[in-house]
DOLO-616028 format. One record per residue: x, y, z of N, C-alpha, C in turn; residue number from 1. Coordinates in Angstrom, 2 decimals. Atoms other than C-alpha are relative to their C-alpha. Example, Ala and Ser with C-alpha at 12.3 -4.5 7.8 and 13.67 -1.06 7.14 Angstrom:
<rs>
- n_c1|n_c2|n_c3|ca_c1|ca_c2|ca_c3|c_c1|c_c2|c_c3|n
- 0.89|-1.19|0.00|12.30|-4.50|7.80|0.90|1.20|0.00|1
- -0.82|-1.19|-0.06|13.67|-1.06|7.14|-0.77|1.09|0.73|2
</rs>
This chain:
<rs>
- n_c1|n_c2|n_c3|ca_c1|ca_c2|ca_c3|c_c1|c_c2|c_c3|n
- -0.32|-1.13|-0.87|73.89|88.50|90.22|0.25|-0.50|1.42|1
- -0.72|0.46|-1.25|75.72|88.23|93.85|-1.34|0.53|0.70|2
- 0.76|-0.68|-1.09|73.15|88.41|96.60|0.26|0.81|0.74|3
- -0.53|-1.09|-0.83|73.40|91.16|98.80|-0.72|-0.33|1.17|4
- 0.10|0.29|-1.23|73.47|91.27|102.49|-0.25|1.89|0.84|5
- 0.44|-1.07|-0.84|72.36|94.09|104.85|0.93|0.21|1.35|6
- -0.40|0.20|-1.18|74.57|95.06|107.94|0.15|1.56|0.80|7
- -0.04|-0.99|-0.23|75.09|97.96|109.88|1.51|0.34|0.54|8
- -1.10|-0.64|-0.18|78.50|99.52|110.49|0.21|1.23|0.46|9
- 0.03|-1.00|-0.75|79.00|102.47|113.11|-0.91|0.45|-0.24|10
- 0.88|-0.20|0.14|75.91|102.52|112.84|-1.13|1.20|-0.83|11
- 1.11|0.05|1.34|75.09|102.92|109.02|-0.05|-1.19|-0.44|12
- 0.33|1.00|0.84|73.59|100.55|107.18|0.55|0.07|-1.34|13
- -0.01|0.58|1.06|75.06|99.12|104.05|-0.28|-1.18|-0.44|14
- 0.37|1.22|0.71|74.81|96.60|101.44|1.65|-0.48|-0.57|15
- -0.81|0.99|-0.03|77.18|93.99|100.95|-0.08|-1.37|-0.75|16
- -0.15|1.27|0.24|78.20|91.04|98.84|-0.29|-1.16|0.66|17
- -0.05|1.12|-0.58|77.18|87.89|100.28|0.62|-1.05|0.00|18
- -1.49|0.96|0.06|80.16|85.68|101.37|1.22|1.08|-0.28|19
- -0.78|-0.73|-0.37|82.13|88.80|101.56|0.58|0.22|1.31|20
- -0.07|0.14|-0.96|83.96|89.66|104.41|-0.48|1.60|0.83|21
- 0.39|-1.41|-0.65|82.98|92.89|107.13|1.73|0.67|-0.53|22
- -1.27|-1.17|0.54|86.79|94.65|106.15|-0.21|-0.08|-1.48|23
- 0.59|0.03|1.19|85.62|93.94|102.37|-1.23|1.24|-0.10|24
- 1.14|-0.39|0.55|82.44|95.50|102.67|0.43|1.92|1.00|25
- -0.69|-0.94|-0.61|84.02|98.28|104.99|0.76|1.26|-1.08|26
- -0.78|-0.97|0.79|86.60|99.47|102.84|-0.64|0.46|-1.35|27
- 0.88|-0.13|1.50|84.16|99.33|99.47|-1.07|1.48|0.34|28
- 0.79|-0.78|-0.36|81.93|101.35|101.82|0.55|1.47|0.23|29
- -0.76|-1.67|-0.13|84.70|104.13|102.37|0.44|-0.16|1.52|30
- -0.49|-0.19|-1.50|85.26|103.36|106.16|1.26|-0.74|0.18|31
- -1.53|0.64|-0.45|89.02|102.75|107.21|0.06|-0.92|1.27|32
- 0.01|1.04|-1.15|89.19|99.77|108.96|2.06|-0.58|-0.24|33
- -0.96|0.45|0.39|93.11|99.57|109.30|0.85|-1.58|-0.18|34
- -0.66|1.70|0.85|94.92|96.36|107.92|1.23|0.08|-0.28|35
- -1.45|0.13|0.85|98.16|95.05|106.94|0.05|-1.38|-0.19|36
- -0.48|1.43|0.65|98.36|90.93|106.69|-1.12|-0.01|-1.23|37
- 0.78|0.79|0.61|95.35|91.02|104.22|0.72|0.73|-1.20|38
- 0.00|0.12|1.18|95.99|90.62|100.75|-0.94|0.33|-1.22|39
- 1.28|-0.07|0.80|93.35|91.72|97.90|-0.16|-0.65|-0.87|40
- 0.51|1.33|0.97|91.34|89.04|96.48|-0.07|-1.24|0.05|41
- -0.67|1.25|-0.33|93.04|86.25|98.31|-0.78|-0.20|1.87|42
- 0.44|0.53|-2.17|91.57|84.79|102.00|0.74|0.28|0.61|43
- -1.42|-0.07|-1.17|92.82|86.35|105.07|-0.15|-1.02|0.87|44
- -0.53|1.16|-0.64|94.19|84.49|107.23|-0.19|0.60|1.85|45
- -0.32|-1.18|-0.97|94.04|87.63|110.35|0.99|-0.07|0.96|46
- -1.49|0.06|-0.71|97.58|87.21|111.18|0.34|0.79|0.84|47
- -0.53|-1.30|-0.96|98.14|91.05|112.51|-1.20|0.31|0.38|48
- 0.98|-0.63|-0.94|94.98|91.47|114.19|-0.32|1.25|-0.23|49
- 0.34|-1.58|0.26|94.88|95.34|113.00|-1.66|0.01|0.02|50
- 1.25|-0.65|0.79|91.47|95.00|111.41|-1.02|-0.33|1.04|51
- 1.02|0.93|-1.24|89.70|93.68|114.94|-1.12|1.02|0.10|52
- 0.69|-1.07|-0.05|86.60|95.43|115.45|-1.32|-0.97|0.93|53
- 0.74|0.36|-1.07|83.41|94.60|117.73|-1.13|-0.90|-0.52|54
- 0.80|0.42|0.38|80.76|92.18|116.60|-1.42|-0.08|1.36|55
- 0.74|0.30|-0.43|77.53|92.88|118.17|-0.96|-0.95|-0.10|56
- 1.73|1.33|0.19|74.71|89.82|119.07|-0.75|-0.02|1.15|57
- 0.81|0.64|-1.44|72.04|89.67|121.41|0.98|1.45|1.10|58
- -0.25|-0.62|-0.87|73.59|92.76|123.00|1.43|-0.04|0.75|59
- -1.38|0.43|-0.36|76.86|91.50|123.65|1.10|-0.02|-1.20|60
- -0.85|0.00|0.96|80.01|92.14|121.78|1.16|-0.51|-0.11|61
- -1.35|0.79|0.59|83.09|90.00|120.21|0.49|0.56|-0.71|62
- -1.09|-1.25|0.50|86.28|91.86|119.54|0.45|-1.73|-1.23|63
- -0.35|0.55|1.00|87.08|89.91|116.34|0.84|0.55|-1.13|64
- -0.61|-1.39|1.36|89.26|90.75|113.00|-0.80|-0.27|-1.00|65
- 0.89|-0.16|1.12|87.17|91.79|110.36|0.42|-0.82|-1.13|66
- -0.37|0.95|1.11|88.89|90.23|107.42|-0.40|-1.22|-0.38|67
- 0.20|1.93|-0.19|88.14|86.57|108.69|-1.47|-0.20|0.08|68
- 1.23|-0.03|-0.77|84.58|87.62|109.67|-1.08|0.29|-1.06|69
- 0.70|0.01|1.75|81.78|86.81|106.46|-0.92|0.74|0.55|70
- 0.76|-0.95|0.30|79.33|89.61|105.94|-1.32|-0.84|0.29|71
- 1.19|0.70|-0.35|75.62|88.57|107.31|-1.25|0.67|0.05|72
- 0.95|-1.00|0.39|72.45|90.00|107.14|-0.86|0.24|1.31|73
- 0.67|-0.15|-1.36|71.22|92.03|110.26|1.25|0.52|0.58|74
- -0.92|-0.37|-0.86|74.62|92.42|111.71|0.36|1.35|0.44|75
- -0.04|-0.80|-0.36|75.88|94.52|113.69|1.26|0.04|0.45|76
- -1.59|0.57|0.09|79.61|95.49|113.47|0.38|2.01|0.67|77
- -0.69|-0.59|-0.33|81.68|98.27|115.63|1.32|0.52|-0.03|78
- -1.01|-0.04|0.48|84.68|99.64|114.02|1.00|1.00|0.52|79
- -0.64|-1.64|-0.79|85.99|102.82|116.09|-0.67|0.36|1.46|80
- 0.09|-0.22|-0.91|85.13|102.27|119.24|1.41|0.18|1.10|81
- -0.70|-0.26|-0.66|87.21|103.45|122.48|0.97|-1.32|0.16|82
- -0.23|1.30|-0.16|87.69|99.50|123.42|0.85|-0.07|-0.99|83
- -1.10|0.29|1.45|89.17|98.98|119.64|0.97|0.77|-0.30|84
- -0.82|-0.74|0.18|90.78|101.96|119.32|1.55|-0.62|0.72|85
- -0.69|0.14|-1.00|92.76|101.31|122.28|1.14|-1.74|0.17|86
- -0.34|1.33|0.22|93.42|97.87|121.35|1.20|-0.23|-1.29|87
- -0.92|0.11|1.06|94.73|98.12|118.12|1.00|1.12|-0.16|88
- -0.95|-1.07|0.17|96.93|101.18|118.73|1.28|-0.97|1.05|89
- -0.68|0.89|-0.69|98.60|98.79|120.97|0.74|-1.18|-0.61|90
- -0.24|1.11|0.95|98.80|95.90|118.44|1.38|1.08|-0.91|91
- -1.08|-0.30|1.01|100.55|98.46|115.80|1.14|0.58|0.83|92
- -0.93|-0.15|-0.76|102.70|99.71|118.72|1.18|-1.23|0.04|93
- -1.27|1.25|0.20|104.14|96.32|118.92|0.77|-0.44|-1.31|94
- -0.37|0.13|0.93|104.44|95.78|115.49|1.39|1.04|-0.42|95
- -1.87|-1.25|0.92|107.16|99.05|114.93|0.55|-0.36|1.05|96
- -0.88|0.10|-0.88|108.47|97.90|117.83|0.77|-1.14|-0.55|97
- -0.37|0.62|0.64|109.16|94.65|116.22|0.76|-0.34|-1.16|98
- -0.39|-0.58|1.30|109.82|96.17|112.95|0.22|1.31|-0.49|99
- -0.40|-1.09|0.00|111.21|99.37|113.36|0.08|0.66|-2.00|100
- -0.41|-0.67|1.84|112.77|99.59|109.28|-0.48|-0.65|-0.89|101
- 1.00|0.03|1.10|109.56|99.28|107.38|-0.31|0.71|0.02|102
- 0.55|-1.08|-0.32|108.21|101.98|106.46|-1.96|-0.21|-0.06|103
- 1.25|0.28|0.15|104.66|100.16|105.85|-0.57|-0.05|1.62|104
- 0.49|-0.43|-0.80|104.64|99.49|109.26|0.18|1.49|1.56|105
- -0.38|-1.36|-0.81|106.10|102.96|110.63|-1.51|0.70|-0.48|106
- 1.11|-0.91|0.74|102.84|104.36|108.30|-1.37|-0.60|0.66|107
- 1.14|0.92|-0.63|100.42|101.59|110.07|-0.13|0.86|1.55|108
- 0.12|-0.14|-1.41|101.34|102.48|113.51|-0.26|2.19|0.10|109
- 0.79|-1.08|0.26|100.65|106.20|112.57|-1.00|0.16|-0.48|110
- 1.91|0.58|0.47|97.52|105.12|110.91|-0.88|-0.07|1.64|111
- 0.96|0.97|-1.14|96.76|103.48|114.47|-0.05|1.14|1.15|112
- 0.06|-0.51|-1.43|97.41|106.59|116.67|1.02|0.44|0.74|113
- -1.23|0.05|-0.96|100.82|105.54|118.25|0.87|1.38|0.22|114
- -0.73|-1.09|-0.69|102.62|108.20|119.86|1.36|-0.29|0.61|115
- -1.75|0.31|-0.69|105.59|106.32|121.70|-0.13|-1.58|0.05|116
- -0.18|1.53|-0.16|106.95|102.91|121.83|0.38|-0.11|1.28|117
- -0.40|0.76|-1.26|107.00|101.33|125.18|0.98|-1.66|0.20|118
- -0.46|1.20|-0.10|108.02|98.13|124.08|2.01|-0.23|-0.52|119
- -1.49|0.15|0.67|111.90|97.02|123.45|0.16|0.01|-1.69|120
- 0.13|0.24|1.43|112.70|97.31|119.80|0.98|-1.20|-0.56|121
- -0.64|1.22|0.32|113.89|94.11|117.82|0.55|-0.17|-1.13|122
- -0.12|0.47|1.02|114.23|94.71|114.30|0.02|-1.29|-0.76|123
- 0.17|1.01|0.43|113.14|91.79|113.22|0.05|-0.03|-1.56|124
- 0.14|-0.49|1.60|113.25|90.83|109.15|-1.53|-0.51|-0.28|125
- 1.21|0.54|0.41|109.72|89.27|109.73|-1.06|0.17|0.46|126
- 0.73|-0.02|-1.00|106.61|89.95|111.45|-1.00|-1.01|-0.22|127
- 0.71|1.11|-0.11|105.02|86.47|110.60|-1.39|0.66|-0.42|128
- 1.58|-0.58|0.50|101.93|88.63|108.91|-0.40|-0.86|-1.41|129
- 0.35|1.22|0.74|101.72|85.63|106.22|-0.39|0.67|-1.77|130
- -0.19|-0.86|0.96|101.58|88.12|103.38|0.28|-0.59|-1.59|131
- -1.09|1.03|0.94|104.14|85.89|101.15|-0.84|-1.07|-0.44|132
- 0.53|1.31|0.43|102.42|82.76|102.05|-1.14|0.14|-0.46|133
- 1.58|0.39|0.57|98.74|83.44|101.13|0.28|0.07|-1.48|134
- 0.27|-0.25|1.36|99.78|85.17|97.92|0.95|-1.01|-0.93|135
- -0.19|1.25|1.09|101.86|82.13|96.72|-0.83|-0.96|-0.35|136
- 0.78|1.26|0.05|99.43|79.75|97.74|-1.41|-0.07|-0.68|137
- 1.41|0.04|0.05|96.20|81.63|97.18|-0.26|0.91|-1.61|138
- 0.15|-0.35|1.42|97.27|83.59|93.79|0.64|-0.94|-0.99|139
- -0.43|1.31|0.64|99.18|80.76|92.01|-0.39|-1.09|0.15|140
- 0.60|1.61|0.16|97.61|77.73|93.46|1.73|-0.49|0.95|141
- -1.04|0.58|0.24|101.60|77.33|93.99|0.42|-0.11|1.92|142
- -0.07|0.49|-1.67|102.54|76.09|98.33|1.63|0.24|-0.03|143
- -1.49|-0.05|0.22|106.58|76.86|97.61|0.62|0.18|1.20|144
- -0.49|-0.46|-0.95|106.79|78.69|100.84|-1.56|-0.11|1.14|145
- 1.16|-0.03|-0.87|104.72|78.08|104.07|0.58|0.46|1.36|146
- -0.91|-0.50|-1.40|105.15|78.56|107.80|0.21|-1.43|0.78|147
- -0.02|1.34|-0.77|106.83|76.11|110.06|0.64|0.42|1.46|148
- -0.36|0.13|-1.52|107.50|75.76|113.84|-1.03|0.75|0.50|149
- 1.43|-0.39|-0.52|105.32|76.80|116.46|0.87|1.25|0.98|150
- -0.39|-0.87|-1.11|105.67|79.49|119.19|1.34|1.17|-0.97|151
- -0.99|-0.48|-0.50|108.80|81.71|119.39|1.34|-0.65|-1.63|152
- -0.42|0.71|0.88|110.17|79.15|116.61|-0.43|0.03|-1.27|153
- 0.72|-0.08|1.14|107.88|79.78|114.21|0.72|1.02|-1.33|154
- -1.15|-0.64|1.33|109.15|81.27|110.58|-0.59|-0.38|-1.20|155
- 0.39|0.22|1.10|108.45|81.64|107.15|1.14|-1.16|-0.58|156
- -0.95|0.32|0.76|110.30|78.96|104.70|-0.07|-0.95|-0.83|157
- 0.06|1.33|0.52|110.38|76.66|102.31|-0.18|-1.69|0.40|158
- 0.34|1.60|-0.30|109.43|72.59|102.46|2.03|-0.26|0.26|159
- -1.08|0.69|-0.58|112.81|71.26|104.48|1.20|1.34|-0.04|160
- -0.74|-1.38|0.13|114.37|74.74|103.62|0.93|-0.23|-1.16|161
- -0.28|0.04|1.56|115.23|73.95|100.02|-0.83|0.30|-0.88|162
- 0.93|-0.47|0.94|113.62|75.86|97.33|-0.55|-0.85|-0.94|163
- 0.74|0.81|1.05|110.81|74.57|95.66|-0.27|-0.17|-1.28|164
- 0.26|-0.18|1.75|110.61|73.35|92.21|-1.23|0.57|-0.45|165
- 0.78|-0.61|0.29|107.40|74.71|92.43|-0.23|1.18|-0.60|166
- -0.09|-1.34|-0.38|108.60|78.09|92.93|0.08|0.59|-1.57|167
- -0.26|-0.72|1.53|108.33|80.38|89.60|0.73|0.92|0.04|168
- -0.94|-0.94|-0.07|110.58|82.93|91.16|-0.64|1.13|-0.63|169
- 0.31|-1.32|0.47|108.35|85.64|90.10|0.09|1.23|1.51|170
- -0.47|-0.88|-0.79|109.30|87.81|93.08|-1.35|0.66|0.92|171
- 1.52|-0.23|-1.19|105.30|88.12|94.72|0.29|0.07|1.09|172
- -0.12|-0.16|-1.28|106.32|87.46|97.70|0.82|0.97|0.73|173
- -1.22|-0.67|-0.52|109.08|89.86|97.87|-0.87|1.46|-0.03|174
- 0.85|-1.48|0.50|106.17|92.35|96.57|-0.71|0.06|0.92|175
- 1.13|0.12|-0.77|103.80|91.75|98.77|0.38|0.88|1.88|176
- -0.57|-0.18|-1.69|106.01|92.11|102.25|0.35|1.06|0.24|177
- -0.27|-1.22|-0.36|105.73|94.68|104.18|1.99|0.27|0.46|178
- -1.53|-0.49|0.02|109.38|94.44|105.02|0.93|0.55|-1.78|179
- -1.05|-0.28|1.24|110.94|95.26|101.52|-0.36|1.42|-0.17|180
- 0.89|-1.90|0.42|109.61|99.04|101.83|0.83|0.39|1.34|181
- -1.27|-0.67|-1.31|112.85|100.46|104.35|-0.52|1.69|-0.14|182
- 0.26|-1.77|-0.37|111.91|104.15|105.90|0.65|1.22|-1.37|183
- -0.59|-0.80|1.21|112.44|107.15|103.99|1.08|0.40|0.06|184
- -1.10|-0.69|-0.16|115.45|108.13|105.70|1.13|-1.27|-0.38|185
- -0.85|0.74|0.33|116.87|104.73|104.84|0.03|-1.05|1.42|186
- 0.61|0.99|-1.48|117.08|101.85|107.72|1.08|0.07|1.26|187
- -0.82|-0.75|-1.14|118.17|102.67|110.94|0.78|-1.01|0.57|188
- -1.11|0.49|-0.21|121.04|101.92|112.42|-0.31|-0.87|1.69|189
- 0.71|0.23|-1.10|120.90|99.38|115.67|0.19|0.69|1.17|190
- -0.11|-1.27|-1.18|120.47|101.36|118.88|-0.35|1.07|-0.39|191
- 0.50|-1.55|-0.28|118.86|104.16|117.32|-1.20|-0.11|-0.64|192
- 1.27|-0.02|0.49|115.52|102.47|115.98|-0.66|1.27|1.16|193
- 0.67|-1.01|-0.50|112.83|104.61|116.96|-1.31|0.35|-1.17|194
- 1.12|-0.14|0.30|109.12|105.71|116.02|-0.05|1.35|-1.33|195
- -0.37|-1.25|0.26|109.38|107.72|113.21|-0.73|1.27|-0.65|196
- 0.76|-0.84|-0.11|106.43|109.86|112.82|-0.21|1.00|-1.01|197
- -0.62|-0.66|0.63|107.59|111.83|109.76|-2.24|-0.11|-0.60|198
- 1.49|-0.14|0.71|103.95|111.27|108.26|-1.15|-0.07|0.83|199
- 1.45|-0.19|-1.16|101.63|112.03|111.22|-0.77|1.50|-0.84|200
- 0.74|-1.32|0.84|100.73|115.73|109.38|-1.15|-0.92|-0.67|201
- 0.69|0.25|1.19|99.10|113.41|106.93|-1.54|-0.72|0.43|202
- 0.88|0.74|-0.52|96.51|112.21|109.67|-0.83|1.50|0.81|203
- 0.79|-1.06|-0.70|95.49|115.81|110.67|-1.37|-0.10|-0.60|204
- 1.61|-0.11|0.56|92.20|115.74|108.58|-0.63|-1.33|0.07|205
- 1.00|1.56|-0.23|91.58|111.68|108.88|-0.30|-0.16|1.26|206
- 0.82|-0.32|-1.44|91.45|113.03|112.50|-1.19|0.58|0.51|207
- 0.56|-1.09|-0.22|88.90|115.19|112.06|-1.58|-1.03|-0.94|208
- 0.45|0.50|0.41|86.85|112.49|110.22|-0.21|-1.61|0.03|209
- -0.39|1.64|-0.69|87.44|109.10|112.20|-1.15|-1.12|-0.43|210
- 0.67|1.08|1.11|86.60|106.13|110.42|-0.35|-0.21|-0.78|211
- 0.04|-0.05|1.94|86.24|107.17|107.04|1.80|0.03|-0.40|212
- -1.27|-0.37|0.97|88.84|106.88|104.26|0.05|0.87|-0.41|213
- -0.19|-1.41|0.88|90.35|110.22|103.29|1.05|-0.24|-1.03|214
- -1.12|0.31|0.73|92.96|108.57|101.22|1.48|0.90|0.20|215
- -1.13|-1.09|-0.95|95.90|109.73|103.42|1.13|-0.96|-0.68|216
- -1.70|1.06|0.61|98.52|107.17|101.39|0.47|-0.38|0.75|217
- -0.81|0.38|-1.00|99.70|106.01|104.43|-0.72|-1.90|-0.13|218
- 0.63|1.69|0.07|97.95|102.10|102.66|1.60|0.03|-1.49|219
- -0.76|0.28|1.26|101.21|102.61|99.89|0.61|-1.23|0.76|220
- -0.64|0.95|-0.20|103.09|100.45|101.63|-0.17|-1.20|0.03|221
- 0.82|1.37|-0.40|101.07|97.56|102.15|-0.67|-0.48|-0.55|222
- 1.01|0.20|1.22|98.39|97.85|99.15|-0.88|-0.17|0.89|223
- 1.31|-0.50|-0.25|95.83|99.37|101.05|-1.63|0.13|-0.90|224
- 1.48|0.29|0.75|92.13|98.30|99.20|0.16|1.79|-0.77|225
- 0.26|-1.18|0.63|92.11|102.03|98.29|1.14|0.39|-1.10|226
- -1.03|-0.17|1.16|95.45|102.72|96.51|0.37|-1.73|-0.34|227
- -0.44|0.96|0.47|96.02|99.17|95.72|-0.86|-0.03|-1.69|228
- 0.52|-0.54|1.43|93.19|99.93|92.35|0.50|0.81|-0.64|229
- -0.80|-1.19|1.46|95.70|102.41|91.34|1.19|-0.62|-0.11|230
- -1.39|0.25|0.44|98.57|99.99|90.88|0.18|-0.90|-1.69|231
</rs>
């Protein structure tokens, strides 16, 4: 039997796997700790920062992302505070700004709050959330695709940018990414991205209940821990 660990979370106490992580024992527990680079089953990596939340010690607290952060006994973890809130509505702000025609992350950044984009929009086809690479590397064993360059340069792609004989071509990675899930209206045209809000209704009652999961479907896109057991 898995040992169990004790921690407290907005201050309830649960029980927890030991060598689990705090967004593991979070989402098992029912509290929405929002996410999008993690994967289920596979090590995150906390690429998009979404899942950051407050680690209290000794009275003092470290804004950390939950995913990366192993479950301990005694702890003391802050998941919906003003500080975080404020933080990560900012993070998924950038992200649709980045990635306007996904609809995983048009559904994130309404998950997170967002109301208007301040930032320039880029449409990018990637937001470097590593998605692809864990689940080749960390559900097959198989390294086909990794990331290379640093900064500004940085990018998903194959070893020298020739496909790997490794590769089984089973299409995971294409499943996994939040980009292959285009808005409902279809993907916008350039110069008229924009925030598109169409599923905020669906956050009137997870408003009214902050920091629990009401299972608002707004995790389809991404395989949200909660609808990802119904696929």
């Amino acid at each position: 039997m898995t040992p169990k660990v004790t921690l407290n979370i907005d201050g309830e106490n649960i029980s927890a796997a030991r060598g689990s992580s705090v967004l593991d024992a979070a989402l098992e527990h029912g509290t929405c700790i929002p996410h999008l680079c993690r994967v289920p089953y596979i090590s995150s990596i906390g690429a998009c920062r979404l899942c950051i939340v407050e680690h209290v010690v000794n009275g003092w607290s470290k804004v950390t992302t939950s995913c990366t952060l192993l479950v301990q006994e005694g702890m003391v973890i802050l998941s919906n505070t003003d500080k975080i809130i404020k933080l990560r509505r900012n993070i998924a702000e950038l992200l649709v700004a980045e990635a306007p025609n996904s609809r995983a992350i048009q559904d994130i950044a309404v998950r997170c709050g967002v109301k208007e984009v301040r930032y320039p929009f880029r449409n990018s086809d990637c937001i470097l959330c590593g998605r692809c690479v864990q689940s080749c590397s960390g559900r097959f064993g198989v390294k086909a695709i990794g990331f290379v360059g640093r900064g500004k340069d940085r990018r998903v792609e194959s070893p020298f940018g020739v496909r790997s004989e490794l590769c089984r071509q089973c299409g995971w990675c294409t499943d996994v990414c939040p980009m292959s899930m285009v808005p409902c209206d279809g993907p916008m045209r350039h110069g008229e991205e924009r925030l598109c809000g169409k599923c905020e209704p669906k956050m009137s009652f997870a408003e009214k209940t902050t920091g629990f999961c009401v299972s608002c479907d707004l995790g389809e896109g991404f395989q949200c821990e909660r609808n990802y057991k119904n696929f």
